[in-house]
C-alpha positions as CSV (number, residue, x, y, z in Angstrom):
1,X,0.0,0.0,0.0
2,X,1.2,3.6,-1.0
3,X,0.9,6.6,0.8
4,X,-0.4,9.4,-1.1
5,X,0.9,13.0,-0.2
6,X,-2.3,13.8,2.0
7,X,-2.3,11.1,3.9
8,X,1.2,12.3,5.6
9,X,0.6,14.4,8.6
10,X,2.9,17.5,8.3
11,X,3.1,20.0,11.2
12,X,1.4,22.8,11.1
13,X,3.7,25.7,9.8
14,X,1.7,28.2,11.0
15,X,1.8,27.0,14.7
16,X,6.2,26.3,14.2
17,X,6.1,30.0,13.0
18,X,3.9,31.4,15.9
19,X,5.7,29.4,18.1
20,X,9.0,30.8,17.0
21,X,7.7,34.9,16.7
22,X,6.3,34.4,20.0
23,X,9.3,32.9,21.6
24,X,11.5,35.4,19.8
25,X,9.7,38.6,21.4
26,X,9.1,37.6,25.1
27,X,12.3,36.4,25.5
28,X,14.3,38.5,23.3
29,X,12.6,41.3,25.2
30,X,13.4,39.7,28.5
31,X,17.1,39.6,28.4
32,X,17.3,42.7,25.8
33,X,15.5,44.7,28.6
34,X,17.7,43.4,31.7
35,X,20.6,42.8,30.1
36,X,21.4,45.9,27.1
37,X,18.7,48.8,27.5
38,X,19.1,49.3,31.3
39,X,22.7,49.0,31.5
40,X,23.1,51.3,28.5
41,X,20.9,54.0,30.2
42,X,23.6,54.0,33.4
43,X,26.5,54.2,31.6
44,X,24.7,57.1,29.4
45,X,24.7,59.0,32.2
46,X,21.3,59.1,33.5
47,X,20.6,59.3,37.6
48,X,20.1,56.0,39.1
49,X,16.8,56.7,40.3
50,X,15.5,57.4,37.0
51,X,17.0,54.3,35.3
52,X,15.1,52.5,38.6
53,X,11.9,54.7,37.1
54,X,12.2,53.3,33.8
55,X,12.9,50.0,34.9
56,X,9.5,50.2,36.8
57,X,7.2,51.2,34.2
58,X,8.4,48.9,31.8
59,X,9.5,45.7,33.4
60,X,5.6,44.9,34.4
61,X,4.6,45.8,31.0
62,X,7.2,43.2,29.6
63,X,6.5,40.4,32.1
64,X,2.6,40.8,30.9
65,X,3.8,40.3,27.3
66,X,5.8,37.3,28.1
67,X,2.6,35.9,30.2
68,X,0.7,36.4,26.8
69,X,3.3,35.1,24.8
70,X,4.3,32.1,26.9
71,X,0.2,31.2,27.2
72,X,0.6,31.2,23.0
73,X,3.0,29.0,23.2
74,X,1.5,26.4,25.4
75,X,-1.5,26.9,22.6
76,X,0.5,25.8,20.4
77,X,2.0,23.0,22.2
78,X,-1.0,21.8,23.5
79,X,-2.0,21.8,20.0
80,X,0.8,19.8,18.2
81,X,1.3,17.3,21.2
82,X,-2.2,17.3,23.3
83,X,-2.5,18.2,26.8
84,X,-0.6,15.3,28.5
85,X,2.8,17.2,26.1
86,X,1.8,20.4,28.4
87,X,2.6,18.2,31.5
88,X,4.9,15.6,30.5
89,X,7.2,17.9,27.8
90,X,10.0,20.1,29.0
91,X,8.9,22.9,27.1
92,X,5.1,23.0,28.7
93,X,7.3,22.4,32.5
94,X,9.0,25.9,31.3
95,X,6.3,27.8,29.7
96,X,4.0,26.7,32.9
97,X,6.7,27.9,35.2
98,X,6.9,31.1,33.0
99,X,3.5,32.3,33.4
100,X,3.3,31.1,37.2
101,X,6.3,33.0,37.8
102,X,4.7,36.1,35.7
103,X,1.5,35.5,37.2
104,X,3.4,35.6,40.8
105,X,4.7,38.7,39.9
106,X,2.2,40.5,38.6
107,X,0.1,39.9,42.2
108,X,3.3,41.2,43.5
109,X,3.1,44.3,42.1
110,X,-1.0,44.5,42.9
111,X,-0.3,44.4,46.0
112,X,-0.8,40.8,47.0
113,X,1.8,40.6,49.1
114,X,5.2,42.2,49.5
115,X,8.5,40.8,48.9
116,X,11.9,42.4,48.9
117,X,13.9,40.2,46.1
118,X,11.0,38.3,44.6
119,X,10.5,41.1,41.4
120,X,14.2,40.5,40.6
121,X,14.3,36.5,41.2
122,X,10.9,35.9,39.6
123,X,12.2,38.3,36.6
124,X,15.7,36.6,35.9
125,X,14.4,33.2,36.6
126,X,11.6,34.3,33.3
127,X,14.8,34.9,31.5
128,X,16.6,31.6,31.8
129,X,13.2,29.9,31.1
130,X,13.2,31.7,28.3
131,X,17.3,30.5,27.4
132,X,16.4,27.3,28.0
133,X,13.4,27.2,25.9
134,X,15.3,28.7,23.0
135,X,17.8,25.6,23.2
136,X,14.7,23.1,22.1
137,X,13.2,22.2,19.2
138,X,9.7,24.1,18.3
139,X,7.3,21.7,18.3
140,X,6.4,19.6,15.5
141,X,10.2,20.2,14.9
142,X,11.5,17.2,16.1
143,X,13.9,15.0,14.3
């Protein structure tokens, strides 16, 4: 018996290339922000309290979009693999501990509860989530 070209299943492109975009922004973002803008803005010259400013306004903004984006992701996931690949598959263990570490932080800053080195921890731990996601395959990807 012969296969026939539709009776191959091929992975979705649209979800590898969604998967990818996504990835690339959140996590990009994360470690351009922490890592290149605000360092850059200290050595320019500005006063500390205003690169602590900037680093307010914007860090919650970013940790939102990478909550949004890492919620994609598992969509995607969850998609290509079922639910039991959101559980069983290191790349749903990091995205779920990337939004529950955005989620965490987000109460944080609502007002939740308080916690002195939680905003840094929770955002740096987002970051190498993030690295370590990079270093696997997208889904549907694997050879």
């Amino acid at each position: 018996m012969s296969k026939s070209a539709t009776s191959d299943r091929q992975p979705a492109r649209a979800g590898i290339i969604t998967w990818q975009l996504a990835q690339t922004f959140w996590v990009g973002g994360l470690w351009l922000l922490q890592f290149l803008v605000l360092p850059a803005l200290g050595r320019v010259g500005l006063a500390p309290l205003l690169v602590d400013e900037i680093a307010g306004s914007l860090k919650p903004l970013l940790v939102g979009f990478a909550a949004f984006c890492s919620a994609l992701q598992a969509l995607v996931l969850v998609q290509v693999m079922g639910l039991r690949g959101l559980w069983r598959d290191v790349r749903g263990q990091l995205l779920l501990i990337v939004m529950m570490l955005a989620g965490s932080l987000l109460l944080m800053r609502a007002g939740w509860f308080e916690s002195l080195y939680w905003a840094s921890f929770s955002f740096l731990a987002m970051a190498l989530c993030g690295l370590m996601l990079v270093l696997q395959p997208a889904p549907g990807r694997e050879y």
